[in-house]
C-alpha positions as CSV (number, residue, x, y, z in Angstrom):
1,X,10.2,12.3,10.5
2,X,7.5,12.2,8.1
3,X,7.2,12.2,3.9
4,X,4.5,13.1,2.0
5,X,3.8,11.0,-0.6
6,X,1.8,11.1,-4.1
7,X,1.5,8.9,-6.7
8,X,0.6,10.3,-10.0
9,X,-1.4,8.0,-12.8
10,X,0.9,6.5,-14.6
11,X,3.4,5.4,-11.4
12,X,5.1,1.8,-12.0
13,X,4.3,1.1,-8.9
14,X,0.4,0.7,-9.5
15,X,1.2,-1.6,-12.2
16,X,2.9,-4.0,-10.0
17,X,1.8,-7.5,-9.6
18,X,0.0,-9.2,-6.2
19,X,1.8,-11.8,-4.6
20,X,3.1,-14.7,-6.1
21,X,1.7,-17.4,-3.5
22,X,-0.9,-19.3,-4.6
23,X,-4.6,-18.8,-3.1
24,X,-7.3,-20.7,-3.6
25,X,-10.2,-18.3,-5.3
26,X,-12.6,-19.1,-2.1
27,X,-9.8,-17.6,0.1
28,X,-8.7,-14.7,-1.7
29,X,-10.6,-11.1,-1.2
30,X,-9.5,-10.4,-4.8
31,X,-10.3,-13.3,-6.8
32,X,-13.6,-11.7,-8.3
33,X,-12.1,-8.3,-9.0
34,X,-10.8,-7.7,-12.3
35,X,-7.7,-6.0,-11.4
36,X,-6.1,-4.5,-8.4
37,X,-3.7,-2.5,-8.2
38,X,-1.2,-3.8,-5.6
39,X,2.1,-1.7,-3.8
40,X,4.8,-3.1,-2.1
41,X,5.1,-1.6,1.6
42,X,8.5,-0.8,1.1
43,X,8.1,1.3,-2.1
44,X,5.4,3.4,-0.2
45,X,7.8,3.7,2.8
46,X,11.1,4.3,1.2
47,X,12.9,3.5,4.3
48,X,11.0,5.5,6.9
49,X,8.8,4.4,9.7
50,X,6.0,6.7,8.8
51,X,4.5,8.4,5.8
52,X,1.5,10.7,5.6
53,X,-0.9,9.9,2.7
54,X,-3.2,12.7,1.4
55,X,-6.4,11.4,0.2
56,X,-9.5,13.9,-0.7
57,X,-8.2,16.3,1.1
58,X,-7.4,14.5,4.5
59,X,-4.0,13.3,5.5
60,X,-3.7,9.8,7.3
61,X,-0.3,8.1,9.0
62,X,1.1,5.1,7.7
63,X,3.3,3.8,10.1
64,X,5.1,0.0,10.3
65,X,5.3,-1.7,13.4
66,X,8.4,-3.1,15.3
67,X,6.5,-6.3,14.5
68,X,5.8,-6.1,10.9
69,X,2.5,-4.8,10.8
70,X,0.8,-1.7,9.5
71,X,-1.0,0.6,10.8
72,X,-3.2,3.1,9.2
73,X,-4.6,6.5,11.3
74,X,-6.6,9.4,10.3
C-alpha cells in the first residue's frame, strides 16, 4: 500500500535540524549552504514501506529497503 504525501509551507518537519554528528566543512555537501531543510525518513514514511511524492505534477516512489537504504523512482 501506498500514501500520498504533501507537505504544506509552514510543516514542523521542514524546520527540523540536520544531524547531530559532527562533519568536517570539507566533507559535508551542505557546509556552504545557508540552510537546508532536512526530514527524517521516518516522518516522511509514517510506517509504510513506500510513499508516492507528487512533485510538479509527476509522482515518484519512495521506498526503504530491507537493508536500510532508500530508493527514489520516477
Amino acid at each position: 500500500m501506498s500514501a500520498t504525501m504533501t507537505a504544506p509551507a509552514g510543516n514542523a518537519l521542514f524546520g527540523a535540524q540536520r544531524s547531530s554528528r559532527s562533519h568536517s566543512p570539507s566533507h559535508d555537501p551542505f557546509a556552504n549552504v545557508a540552510e537546508v531543510a532536512s526530514l527524517d525518513s521516518r516522518n516522511l514514511l509514517q510506517g509504510h514501506k513506500v510513499v508516492t511524492i507528487a512533485h510538479n505534477g509527476v509522482l515518484y516512489r519512495l521506498q526503504a529497503t530491507k537493508l536500510g537504504k532508500l530508493i527514489l523512482t520516477k
